[in-house]
C-alpha positions as CSV (number, residue, x, y, z in Angstrom):
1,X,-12.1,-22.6,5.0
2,X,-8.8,-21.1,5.8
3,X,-7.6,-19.4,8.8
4,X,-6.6,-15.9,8.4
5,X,-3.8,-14.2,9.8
6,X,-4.6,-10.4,9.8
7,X,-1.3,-9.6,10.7
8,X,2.6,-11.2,10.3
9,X,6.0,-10.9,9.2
10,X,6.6,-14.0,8.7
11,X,5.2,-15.6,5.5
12,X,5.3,-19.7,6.0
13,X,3.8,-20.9,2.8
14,X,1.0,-22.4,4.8
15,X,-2.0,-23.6,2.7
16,X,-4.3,-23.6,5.7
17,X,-3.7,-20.3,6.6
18,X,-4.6,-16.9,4.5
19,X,-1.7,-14.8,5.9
20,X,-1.5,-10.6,5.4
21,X,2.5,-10.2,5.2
22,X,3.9,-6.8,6.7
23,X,6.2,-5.4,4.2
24,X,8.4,-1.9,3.9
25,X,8.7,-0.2,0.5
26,X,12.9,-0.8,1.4
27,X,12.2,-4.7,2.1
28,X,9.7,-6.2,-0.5
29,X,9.3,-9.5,-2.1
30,X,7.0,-9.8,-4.7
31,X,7.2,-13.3,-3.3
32,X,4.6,-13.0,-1.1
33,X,1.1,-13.1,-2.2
34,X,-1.0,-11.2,0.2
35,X,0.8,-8.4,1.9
36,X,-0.1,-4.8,3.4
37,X,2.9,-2.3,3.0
38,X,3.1,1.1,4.7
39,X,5.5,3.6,6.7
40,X,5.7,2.3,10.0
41,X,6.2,5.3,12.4
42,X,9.2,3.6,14.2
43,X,10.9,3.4,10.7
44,X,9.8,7.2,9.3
45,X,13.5,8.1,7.6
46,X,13.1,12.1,6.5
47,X,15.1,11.1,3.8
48,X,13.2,8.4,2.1
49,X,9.6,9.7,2.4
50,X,8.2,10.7,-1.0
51,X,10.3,7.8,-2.2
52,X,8.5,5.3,0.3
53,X,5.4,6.8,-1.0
54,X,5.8,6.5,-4.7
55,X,6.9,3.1,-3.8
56,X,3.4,2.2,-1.5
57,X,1.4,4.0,-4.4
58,X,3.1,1.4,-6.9
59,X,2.2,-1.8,-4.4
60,X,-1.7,0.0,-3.9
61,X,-1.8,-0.5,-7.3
62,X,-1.5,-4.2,-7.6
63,X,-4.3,-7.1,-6.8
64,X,-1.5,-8.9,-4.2
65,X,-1.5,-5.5,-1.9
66,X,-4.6,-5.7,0.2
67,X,-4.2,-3.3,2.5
68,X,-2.1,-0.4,3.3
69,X,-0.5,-0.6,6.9
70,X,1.1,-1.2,8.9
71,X,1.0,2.2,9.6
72,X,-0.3,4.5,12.7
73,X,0.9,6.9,15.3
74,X,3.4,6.1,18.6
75,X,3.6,8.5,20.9
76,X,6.3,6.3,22.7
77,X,9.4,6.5,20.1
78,X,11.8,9.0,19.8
79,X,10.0,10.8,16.4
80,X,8.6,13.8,15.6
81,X,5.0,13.6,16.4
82,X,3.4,16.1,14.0
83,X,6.2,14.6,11.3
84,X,4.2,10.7,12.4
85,X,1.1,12.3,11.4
86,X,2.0,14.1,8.0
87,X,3.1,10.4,7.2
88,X,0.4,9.3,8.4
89,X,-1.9,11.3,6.7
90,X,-0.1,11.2,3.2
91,X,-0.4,7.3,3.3
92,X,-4.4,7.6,3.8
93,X,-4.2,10.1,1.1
94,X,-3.6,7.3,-1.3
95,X,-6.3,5.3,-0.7
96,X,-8.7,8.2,-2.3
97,X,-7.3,6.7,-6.1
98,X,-6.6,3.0,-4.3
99,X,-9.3,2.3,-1.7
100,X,-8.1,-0.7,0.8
101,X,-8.3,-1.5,4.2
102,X,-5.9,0.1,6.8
103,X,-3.7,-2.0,8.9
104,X,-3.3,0.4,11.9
105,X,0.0,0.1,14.8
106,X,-1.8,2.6,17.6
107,X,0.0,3.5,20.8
108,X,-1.4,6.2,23.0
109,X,-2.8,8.2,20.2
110,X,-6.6,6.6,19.7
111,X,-8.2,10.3,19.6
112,X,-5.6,11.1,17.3
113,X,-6.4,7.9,14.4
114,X,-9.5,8.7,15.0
115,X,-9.3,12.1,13.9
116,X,-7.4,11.8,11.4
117,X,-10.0,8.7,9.8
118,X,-12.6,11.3,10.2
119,X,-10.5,13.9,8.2
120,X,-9.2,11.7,5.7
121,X,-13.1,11.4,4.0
122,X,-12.1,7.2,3.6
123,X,-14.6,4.8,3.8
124,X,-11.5,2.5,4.1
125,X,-12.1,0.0,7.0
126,X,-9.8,0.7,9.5
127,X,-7.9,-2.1,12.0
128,X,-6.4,-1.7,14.9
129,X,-3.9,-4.5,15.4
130,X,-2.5,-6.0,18.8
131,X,-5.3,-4.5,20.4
132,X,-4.5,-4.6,24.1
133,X,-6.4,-1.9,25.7
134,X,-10.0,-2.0,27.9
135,X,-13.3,-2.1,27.0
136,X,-13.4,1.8,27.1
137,X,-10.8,2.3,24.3
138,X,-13.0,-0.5,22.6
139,X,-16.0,0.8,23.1
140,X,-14.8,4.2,21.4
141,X,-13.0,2.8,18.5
142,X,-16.0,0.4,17.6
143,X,-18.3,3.4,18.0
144,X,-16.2,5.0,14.9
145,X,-16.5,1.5,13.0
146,X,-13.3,0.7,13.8
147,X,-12.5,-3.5,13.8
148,X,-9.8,-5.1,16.3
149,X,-7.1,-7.5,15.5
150,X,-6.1,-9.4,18.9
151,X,-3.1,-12.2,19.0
152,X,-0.4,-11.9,21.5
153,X,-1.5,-9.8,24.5
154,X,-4.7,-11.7,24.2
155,X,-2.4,-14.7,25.1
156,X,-0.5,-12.5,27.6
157,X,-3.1,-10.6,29.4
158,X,-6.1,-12.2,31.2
159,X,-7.7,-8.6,31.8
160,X,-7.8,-8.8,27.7
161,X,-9.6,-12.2,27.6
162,X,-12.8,-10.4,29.0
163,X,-12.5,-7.0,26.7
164,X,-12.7,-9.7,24.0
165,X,-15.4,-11.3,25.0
166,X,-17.5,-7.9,24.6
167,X,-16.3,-7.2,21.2
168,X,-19.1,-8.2,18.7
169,X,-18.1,-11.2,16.1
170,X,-18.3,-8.8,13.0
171,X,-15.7,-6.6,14.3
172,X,-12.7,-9.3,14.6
173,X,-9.3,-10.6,13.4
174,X,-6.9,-12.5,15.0
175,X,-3.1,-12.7,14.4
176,X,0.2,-13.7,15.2
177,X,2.3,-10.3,14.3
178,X,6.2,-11.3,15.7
179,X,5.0,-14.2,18.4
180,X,6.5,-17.6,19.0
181,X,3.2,-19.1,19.3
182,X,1.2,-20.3,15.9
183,X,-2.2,-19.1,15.0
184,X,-3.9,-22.2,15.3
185,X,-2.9,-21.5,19.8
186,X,-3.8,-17.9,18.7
187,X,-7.6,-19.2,17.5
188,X,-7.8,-22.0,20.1
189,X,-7.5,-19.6,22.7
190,X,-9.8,-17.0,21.2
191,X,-12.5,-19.9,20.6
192,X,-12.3,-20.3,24.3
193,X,-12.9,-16.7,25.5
194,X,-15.9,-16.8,23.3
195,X,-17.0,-20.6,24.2
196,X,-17.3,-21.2,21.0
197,X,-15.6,-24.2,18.7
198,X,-12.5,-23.8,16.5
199,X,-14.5,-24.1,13.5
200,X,-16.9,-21.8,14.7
201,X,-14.1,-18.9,15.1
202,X,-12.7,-19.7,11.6
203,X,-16.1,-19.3,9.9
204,X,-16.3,-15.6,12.1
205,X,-12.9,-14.2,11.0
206,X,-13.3,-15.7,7.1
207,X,-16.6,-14.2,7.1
208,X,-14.9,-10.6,8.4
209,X,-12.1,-11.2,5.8
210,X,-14.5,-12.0,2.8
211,X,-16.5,-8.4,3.9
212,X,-13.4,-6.2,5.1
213,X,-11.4,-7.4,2.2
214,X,-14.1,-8.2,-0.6
């Protein structure tokens, strides 16, 4: 059983570790054999958009693009909010004719990703990834089947650790996103929030991977 990295940009070739790459339809390898690809919202270029879509629509397309993502709402970069959200929404648009999981960046806009999953029709499953808010926030996105990719501000953050603890088994991944720290640290420490073994975390996030990703 592998471990699974929900979330990276790096790709290291390991062959213990199932790892989801993060690529841009202007930086692709077809290298890589499990990516998500998206619009990021910090890297929405007015010029490129129905370009980076055709390209994303292309990638959906093939058995090596499992997910589409990452891609979300910031309300905390210099971009036009309602423009994040047309993006936004013309990336879930896609999944109607290629239905994948979404790979979600979320930064004070929950009400609005929820919105727009309930307006979109998809039965996609959606992730939220870096989680790093309280249980509230949790509670609300679990309650809207929403599952929760943790990794570095679970190492950063001890008010985290206990917010994880509450989060039900079905609804996890872990990753590694842009951190120094590998994801075996990254499961070792989740294991022990949960006070459960290693193995016993593996087996959790396969299982997840094996329903989410089928």
């Amino acid at each position: 059983m592998k471990f699974v990295n929900l979330h990276t940009h790096f790709y290291t070739k390991s062959d213990s570790i199932l790892e989801i790459v993060n690529q841009y339809p202007n930086e692709f390898s077809d290298k890589i054999p499990s990516y998500s690809i998206g619009i990021h919202p910090w890297h929405i270029d007015d010029n490129s958009i129905n370009e980076d879509l055709k390209i994303i629509k292309s990638k959906l397309s093939l058995k090596e693009c499992i997910a589409l993502g990452e891609c979300g709402l910031d309300k905390r970069i210099d971009k036009i909010y309602t423009t994040q959200i047309d993006v936004f929404e013309s990336q879930l648009d896609l999944l109607h004719e290629f239905p994948k999981p979404v790979i979600l960046h979320c930064v004070a806009s929950f009400d609005e990703v929820i919105s727009c999953k309930k307006n979109s029709g998809l039965t996609s499953p959606f992730i939220i990834h870096g989680f790093s808010k309280n249980s509230q926030v949790a509670k609300q996105l679990l309650n809207q089947d929403f599952h929760l990719s943790f990794g570095k501000y679970l190492l950063r953050n001890p008010e985290l650790r206990e917010v994880f603890q509450q989060i039900p088994n079905e609804k996890i991944f872990l990753e590694t996103d842009t951190i120094a720290e590998s994801l075996e640290e990254v499961y070792t420490f989740a294991a022990k929030c949960k006070n459960i073994s290693i193995e016993e975390m593996k087996e959790i996030v396969w299982n997840n991977y094996q329903t989410v990703f089928k």
